[in-house]
C-alpha positions in Angstrom: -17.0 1.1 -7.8 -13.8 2.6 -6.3 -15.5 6.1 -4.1 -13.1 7.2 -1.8 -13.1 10.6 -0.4 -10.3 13.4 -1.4 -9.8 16.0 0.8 -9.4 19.8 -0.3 -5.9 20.4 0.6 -4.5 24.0 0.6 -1.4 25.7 2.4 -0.9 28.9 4.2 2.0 30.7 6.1 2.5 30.5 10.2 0.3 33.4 10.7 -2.8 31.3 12.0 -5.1 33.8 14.0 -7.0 34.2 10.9 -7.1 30.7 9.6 -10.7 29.4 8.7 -10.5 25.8 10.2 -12.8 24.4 12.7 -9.8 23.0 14.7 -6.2 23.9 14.6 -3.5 20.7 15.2 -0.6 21.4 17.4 2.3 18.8 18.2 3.4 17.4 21.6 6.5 15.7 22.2 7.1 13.0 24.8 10.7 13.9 26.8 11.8 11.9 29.9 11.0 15.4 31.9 7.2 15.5 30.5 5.5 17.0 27.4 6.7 19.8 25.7 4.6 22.1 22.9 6.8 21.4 20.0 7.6 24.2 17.5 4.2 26.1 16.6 3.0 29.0 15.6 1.0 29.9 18.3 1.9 33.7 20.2 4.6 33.1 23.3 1.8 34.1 25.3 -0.5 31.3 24.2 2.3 28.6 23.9 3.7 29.2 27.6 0.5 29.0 29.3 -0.3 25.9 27.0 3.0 24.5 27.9 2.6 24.9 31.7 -0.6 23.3 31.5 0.4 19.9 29.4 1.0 17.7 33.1 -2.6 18.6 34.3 -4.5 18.1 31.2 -3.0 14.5 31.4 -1.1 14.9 28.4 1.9 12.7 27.2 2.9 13.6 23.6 2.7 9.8 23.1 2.1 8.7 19.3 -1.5 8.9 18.7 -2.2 10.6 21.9 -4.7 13.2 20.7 -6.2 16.1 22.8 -9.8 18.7 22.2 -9.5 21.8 23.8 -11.4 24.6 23.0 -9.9 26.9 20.7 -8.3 30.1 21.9 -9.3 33.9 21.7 -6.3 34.9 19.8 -7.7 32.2 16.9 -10.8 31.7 14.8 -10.1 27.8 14.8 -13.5 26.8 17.4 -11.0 23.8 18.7 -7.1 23.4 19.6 -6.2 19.8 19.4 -3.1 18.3 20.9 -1.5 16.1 18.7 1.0 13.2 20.0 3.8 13.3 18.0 6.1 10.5 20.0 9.5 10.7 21.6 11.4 14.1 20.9 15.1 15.2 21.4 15.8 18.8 21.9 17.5 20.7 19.0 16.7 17.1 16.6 14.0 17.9 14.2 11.1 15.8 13.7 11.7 12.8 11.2 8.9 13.5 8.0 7.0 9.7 9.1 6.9 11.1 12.6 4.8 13.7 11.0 3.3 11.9 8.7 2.0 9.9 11.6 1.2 12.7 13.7 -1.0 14.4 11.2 -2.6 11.3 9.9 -3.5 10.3 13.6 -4.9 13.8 14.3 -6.7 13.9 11.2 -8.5 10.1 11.4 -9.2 11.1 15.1 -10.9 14.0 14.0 -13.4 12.6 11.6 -16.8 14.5 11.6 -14.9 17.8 11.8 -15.5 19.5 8.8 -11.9 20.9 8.5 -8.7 20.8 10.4 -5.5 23.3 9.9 -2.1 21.1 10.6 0.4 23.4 12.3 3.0 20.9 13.0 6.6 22.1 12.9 7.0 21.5 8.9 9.7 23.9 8.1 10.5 22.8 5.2 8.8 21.2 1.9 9.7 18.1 2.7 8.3 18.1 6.2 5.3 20.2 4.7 4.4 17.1 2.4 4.9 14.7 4.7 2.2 15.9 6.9 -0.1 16.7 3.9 0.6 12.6 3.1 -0.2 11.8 6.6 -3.3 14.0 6.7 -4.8 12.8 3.4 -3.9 8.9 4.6 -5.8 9.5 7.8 -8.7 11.5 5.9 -10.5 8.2 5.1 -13.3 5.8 5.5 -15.3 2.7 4.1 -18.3 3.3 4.2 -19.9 2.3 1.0 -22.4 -1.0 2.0 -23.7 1.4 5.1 -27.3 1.9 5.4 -27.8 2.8 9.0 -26.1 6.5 9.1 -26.4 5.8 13.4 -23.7 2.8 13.1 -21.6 4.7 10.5 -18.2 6.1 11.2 -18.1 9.9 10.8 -17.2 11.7 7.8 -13.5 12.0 7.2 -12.2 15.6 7.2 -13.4 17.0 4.4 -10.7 20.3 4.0 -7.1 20.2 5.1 -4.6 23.2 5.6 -1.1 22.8 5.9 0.3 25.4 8.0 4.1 26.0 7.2 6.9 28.7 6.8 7.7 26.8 3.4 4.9 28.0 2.1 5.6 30.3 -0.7 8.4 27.9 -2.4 8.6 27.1 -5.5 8.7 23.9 -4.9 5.6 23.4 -2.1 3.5 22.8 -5.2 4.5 19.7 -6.7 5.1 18.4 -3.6 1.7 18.8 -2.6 0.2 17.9 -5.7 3.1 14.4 -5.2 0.9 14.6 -2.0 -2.4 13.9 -3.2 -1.4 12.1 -6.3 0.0 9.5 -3.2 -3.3 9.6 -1.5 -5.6 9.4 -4.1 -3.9 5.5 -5.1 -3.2 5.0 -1.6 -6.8 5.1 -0.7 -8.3 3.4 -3.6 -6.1 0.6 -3.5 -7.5 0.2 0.3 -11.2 0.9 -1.1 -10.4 -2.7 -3.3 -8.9 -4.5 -0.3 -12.0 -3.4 1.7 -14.7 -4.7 -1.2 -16.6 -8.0 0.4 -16.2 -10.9 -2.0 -19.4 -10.6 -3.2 -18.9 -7.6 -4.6 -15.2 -7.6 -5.9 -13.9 -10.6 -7.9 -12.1 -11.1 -11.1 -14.8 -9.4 -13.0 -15.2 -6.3 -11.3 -11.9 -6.0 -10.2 -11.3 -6.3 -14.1 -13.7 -3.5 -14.4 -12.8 -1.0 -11.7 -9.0 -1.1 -13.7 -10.6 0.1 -16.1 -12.5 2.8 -14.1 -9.7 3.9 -12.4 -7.4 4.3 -15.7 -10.0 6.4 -16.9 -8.6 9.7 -16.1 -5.5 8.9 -17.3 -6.9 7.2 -20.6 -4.4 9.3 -22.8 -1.7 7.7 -21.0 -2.4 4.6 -19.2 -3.7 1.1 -21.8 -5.8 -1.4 -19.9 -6.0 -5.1 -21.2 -8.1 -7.6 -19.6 -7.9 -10.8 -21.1 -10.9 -13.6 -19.9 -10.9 -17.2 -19.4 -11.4 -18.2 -23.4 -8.3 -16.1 -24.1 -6.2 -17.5 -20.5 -7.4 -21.0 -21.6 -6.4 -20.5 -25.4 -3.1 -19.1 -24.7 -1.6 -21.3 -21.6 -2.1 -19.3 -18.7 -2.7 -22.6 -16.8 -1.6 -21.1 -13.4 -4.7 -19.0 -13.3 -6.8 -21.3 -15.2 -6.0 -24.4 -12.3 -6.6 -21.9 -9.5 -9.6 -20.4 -10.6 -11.4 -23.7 -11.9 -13.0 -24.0 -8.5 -15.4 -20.8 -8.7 -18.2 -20.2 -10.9 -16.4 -16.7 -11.4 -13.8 -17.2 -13.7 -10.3 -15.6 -13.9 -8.9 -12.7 -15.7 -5.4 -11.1 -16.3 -5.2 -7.6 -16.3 -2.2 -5.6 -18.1 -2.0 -1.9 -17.5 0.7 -0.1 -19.4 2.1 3.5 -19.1 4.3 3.9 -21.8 5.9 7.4 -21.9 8.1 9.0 -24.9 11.6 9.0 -24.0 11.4 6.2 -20.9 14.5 6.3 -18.9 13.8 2.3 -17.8 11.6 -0.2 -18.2 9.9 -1.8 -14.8 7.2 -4.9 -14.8 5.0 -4.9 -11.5 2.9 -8.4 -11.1 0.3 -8.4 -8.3 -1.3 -11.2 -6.6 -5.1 -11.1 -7.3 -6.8 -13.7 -5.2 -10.3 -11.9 -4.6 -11.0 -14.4 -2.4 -9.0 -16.9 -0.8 -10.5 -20.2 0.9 -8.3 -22.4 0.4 -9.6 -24.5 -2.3 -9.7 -28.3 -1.7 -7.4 -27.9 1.1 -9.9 -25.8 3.1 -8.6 -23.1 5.5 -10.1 -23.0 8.9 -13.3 -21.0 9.1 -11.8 -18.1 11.3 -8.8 -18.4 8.4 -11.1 -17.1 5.9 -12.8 -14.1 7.6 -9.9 -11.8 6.0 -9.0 -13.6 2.6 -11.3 -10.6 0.8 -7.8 -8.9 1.4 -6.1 -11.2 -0.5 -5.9 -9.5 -4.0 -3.6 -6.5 -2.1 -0.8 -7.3 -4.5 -3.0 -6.4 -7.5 -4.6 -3.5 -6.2 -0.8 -2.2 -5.4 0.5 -2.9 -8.2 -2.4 -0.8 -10.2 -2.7 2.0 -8.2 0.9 2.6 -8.1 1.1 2.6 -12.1 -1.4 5.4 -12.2 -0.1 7.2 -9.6 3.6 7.3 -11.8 1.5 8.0 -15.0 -0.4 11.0 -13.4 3.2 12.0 -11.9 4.2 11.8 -15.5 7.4 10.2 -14.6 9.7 9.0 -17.5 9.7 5.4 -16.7 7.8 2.6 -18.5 5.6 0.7 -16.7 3.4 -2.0 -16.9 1.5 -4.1 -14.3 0.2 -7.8 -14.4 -2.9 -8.3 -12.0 -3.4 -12.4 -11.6 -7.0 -12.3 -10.6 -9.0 -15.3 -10.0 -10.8 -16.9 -6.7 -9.7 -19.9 -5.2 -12.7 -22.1 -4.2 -13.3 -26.2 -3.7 -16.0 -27.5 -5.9 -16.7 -30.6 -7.9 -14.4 -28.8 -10.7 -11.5 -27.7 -8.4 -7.9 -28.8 -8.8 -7.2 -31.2 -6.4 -3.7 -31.9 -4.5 -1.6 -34.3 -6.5 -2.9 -32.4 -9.4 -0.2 -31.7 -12.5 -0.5 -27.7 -14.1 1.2 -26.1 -17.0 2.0 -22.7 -16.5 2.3 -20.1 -19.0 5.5 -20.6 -20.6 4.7 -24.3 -20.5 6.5 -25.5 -17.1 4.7 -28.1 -15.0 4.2 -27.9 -11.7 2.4 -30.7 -9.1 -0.3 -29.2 -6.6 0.4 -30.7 -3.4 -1.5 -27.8 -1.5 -4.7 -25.7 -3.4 -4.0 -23.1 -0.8 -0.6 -22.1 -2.1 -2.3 -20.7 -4.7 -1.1 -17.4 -5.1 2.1 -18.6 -6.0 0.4 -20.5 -9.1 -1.2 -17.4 -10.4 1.9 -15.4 -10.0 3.9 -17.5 -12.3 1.8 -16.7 -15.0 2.2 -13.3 -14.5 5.8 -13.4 -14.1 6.3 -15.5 -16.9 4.3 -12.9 -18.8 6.2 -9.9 -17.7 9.4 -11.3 -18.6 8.3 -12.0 -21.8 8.7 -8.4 -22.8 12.1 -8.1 -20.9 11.6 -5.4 -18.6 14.8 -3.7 -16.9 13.2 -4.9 -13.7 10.4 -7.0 -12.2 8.8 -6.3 -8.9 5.9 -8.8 -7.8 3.5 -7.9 -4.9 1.9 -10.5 -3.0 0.0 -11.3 0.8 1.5 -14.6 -0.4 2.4 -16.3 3.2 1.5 -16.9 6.2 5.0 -17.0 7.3 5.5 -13.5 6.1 3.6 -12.8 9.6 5.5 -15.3 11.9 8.6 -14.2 10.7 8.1 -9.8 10.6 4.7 -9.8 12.1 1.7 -7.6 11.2 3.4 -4.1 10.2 6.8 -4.8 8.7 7.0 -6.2 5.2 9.5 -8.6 3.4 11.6 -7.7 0.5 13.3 -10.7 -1.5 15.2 -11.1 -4.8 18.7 -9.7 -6.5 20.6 -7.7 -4.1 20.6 -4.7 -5.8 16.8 -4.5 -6.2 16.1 -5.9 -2.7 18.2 -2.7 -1.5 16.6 -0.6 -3.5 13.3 -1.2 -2.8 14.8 -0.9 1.0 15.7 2.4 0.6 12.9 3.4 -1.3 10.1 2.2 1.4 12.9 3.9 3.9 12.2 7.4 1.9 8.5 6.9 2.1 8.4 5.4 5.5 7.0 2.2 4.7 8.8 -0.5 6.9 10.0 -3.4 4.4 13.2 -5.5 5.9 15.3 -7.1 3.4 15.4 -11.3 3.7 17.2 -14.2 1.8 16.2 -16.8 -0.4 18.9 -19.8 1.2 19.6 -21.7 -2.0 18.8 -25.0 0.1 15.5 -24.4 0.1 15.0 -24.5 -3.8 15.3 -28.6 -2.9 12.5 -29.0 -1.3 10.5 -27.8 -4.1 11.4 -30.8 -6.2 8.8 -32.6 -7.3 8.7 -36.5 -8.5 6.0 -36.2 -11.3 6.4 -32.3 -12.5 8.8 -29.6 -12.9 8.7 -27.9 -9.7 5.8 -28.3 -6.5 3.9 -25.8 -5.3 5.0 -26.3 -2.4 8.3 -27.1 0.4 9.9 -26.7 3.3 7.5 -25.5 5.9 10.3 -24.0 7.8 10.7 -20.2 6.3 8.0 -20.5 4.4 7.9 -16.9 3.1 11.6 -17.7 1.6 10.4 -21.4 0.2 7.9 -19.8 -1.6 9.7 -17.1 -3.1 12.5 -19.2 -4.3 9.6 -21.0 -6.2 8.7 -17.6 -7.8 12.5 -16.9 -8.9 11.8 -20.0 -11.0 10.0 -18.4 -13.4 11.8 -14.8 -13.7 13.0 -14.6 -17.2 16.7 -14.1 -18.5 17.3 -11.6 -21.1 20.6 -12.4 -23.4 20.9 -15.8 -21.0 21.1 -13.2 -17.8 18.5 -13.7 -14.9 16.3 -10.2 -15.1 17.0 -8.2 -11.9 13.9 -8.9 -9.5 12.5 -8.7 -5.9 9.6 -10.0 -4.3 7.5 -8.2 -2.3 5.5 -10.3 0.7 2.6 -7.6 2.4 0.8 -10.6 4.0 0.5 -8.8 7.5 0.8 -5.2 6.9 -1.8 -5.1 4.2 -4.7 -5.9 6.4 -4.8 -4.0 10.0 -7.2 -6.5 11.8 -6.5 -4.5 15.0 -7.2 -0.8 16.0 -6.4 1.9 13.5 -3.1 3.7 14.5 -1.2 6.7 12.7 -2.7 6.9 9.7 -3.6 3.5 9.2 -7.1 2.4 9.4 -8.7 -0.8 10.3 -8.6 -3.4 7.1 -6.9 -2.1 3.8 -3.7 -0.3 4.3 -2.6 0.5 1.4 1.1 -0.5 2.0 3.7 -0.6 -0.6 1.9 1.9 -3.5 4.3 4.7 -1.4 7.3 2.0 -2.2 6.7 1.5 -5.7 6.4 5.4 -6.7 9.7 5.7 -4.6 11.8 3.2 -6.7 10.3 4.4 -10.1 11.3 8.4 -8.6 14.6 6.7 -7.6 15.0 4.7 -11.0 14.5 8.1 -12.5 16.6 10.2 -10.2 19.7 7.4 -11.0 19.3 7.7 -15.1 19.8 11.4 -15.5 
């Protein structure tokens, strides 16, 4: 089910004259006197007439600005693209997401070119990998329910070369193979966003775990358990929310278990394959993206194989709450009374804070088995987007987690921004007939709703297990022009965060 296309992705030295891509990527900077040709390997000859001719080409160096010429005599490349690579400073290098961006911009842009050579001023392995992220981000498209070829997108880029005085270090390799280890799940996990309904629910999703643990099969243990066995053993958050549908709901555990684990880290995902609001219906135009709303789930999957096929000594396993939320004659209704897994009540007064319901399972769950940490991804709330808008995410939770999941998605250039949980808003969860409600204070939303998660975090030894919440509502889904190298729908975002923490959780036990 999952297709996505991978890239070959090799690296050479700056000597580019004989380098056999169809269009060689050079960076423009954006200064307050005009564009400038930023570091490239190009002869002086070549870069100074280039340079002098930036202002009458109409060239900017803004971000995403991207320029065809054709290619030079000095070159075999047939095309010499000018790549915007945003605001520059002289003598301050490049930042590795400023060419991360720059290379998944040209690259995306480029799609039907059958392959591209990135000489972008990487001197280092670090910069070297973050353009090879970039480029393999932007190397992608959803094509798979095309018939008519005419309407199609092009190809993506089919070979990338990195071009780079880096590269005959030792360490290039890994961190190109870290490279498209990270694309690889950052790509399928925006393959599953992108999946129409009627194609992905908690069946198939069930399924394409499976299909994507494959290759890892020696390391990664895939679990689904179905409705008979959810019913049977309590899970009543995913049972309530998926009584609506004629598909049923599933749970999904995925465990990477290594010898010698430095740590032990639980990731639950929110699974709802498709969102429309159950009894308390959504507005039409509300449910024309809620195939998206299973992000957490794919997140939280792809980022466990991309740490097992990393081979990183961490243990990790992931929860995926999968079920569909749907109004029907069998649909739980608001005022309705659910047991959770773990047997806590909780009174429905809205179907369409759902994900929350499903996620307690899976929390409940995870902490049964009293991981050193628990992370839980979700495009829980609408608030999320009032509050941060549509491309920075929230992180929630203990302080030291919440930081560190801050400065992970700071290392990997994912924009999270740290937020409370006021303790006043627990209170308006209270309920008069149950436990807890499903739903609060309207007000911060995003923070009502993740003080109601923290309810069902376990303790270990009577101490609360160190956690952070993760709402992706926004950034998940681009429902505006592709930028950098984000495409239109599925993003992707947080997978890069995850493998950070677990590299980071790794990098602190030694």
């Amino acid at each position: 089910m999952v297709k996505t296309n991978e890239p070959n992705l090799s690296v050479v030295s700056r000597d580019v004259q004989k380098v056999p891509a169809q269009a060689l990527v050079v960076g423009i900077g954006q200064t307050s006197g005009g564009p400038v040709l930023v570091e490239s390997p190009l002869s002086p000859k070549a870069a100074s007439a280039l340079a002098a001719s930036l202002p009458l080409l109409g060239v900017t160096g803004a971000a995403d600005e991207v320029h065809r010429l054709p290619g030079l005599p000095e070159l075999e490349a047939q095309m010499l693209v000018l790549a915007g690579v945003g605001k520059v400073t002289a003598g301050v290098p490049l930042s590795e997401e400023a060419l991360r961006r720059a290379a998944g911009s040209a690259v995306r842009q480029l799609a039907g070119t059958e392959s591209v050579a990135l000489a972008l001023p990487a001197a280092t392995v670090a910069d070297a990998a973050a353009v090879a992220e970039g480029a393999l981000f932007g190397a992608y498209s959803y094509t798979e329910h095309r018939t008519d070829k005419g309407t199609a997108p092009k190809e993506p880029v089919r070979s990338i070369i990195i071009v780079t005085p880096a590269a005959e270090e030792k360490a290039l390799k890994p961190a190109m193979e870290r490279a498209r280890i990270l694309g690889r799940a950052v790509n399928a996990t925006r393959t599953l966003v992108n999946q129409p309904p009627s194609h992905l629910y908690p069946e198939t999703f069930a399924s394409a775990a499976k299909d994507l643990a494959k290759p890892l099969s020696a390391k990664v243990k895939v679990t689904v358990m179905d409705e008979k066995k959810l019913e049977r053993d309590g899970f009543g958050g995913l049972i309530g929310v998926g009584k609506g549908s004629s598909r049923p709901p599933r749970m999904v555990k995925v465990e990477y278990a290594p010898q010698r684990a430095k740590a032990k880290l639980a990731l639950v995902g929110k699974g709802i394959t498709f969102d429309s609001g159950g009894l308390s219906l959504k507005p039409a135009a509300g449910m024309q993206t809620m195939k998206c709303d299973m992000g957490g789930a794919a997140v939280v999957l792809n980022a466990l194989l991309a740490i097992a096929e990393l081979g990183l000594p961490v243990k990790v396993t992931a929860w995926l709450c999968l079920a569909e939320n749907m109004p029907s004659g069998t649909a739980q209704r608001p005022g309705d009374v659910m047991t959770t897994y773990g047997g806590r009540t909780v009174e429905v007064l809205n179907t369409d804070a759902e994900g929350r319901l499903v996620m307690a399972d899976g929390l409940v769950a995870a902490s049964e088995e009293a991981p050193d940490v628990l992370i839980d991804v979700a495009t829980l709330t609408g608030a999320q987007m009032i509050a941060l808008g549509n491309r920075v995410s929230a992180v929630m939770g203990e302080e030291g987690v919440r930081d560190a999941v801050k400065a992970a998605a700071d290392r990997s250039g994912e924009l999270f921004w740290p937020m409370p949980i006021p303790e006043e808003l627990r209170a308006s969860l209270d309920s008069s007939v149950a436990d807890i409600a499903n739903h609060g204070e309207r007000f911060g939303g995003m923070m009502t709703a993740a003080s109601f998660l923290r309810e069902f975090v376990g303790e270990v030894d009577g101490v609360k297990i160190p956690w952070a919440h993760l709402d992706i509502a926004g950034p998940a889904f681009n429902e505006g022009s592709p930028y950098g190298y984000t495409p239109k729908e599925g993003t992707g975002v947080a997978v890069r965060t995850l493998v950070a923490y677990a590299e980071d959780v790794v990098s602190r036990s030694v």
